[in-house]
N, C-alpha and C positions, 0 to 999 in steps of 0.2 A: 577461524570462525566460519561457520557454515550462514550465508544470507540468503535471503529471494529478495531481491528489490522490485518491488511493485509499485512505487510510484504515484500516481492519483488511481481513486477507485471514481466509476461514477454507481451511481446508482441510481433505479426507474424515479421518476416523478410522480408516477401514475396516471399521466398523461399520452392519449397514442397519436401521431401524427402521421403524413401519408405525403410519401415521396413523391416527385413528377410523374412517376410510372404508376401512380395507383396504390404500391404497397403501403402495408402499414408498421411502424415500427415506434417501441416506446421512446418516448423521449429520456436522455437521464439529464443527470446534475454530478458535478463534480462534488464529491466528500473530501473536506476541509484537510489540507496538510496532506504528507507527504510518509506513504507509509513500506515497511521493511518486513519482514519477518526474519526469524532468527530460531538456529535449536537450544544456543546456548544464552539463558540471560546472564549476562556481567551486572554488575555494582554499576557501570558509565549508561546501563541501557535500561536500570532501573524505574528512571522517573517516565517513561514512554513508554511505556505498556498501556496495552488498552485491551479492553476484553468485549470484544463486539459478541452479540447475538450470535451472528450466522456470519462465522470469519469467510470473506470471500476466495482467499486460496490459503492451504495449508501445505507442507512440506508430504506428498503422499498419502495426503488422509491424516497423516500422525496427530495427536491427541497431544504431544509434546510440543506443535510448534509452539512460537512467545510473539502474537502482536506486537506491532510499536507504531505510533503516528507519532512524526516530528513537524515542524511548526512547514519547515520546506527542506530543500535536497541540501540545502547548504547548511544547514543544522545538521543533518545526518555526518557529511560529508567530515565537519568539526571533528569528529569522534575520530577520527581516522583511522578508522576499521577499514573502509573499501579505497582500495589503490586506485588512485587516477593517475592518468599518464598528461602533465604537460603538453599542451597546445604551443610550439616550440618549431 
C-alpha cells in the first residue's frame, strides 16, 4: 500500500507575530489528530477519511489521493499497514 505520513498539520491563526530580529511570521495551531494519506482506500481505512476543503499535500497533485485523520500515531500504527522496526 502506497502512504505519505504526514503527521500534525498546523495551520495560520491569523494572527502575525515578530521574532527578536524584527521579522514577521504567522503564527499557526496544531489541527487535531494525526493525519496519513493513502492511494488505495481498504474496508480497515474506511471510518477515517476526511474530506478537507483545501487538502494540504496530495500524492503529485493526484485527484485520487484518500485523506484520513486518526485520533494519534498509535491508532494508525494499530492497523498494521506501516512496519516499525523495534527499539531492541
Amino acid at each position: 500500500m502506497i502512504y505519505d505520513l504526514i503527521g500534525t498539520i498546523y495551520k495560520p491563526t491569523g494572527v502575525t507575530l515578530t521574532d527578536s530580529e524584527g521579522f514577521e511570521y504567522p503564527e499557526t495551531e496544531a489541527v487535531q489528530g494525526y493525519h496519513v494519506n493513502v492511494l488505495e482506500l481498504t474496508e480497515a481505512l474506511e471510518p477515517y477519511v476526511i474530506t478537507p476543503t483545501t487538502p494540504v499535500r496530495k500524492f503529485a497533485g493526484r485527484s485520487d489521493t484518500v485523506c484520513l485523520q486518526f485520533a494519534d500515531r498509535d491508532e494508525w500504527l494499530a492497523l498494521g499497514i506501516e512496519e516499525v522496526e523495534d527499539d531492541k
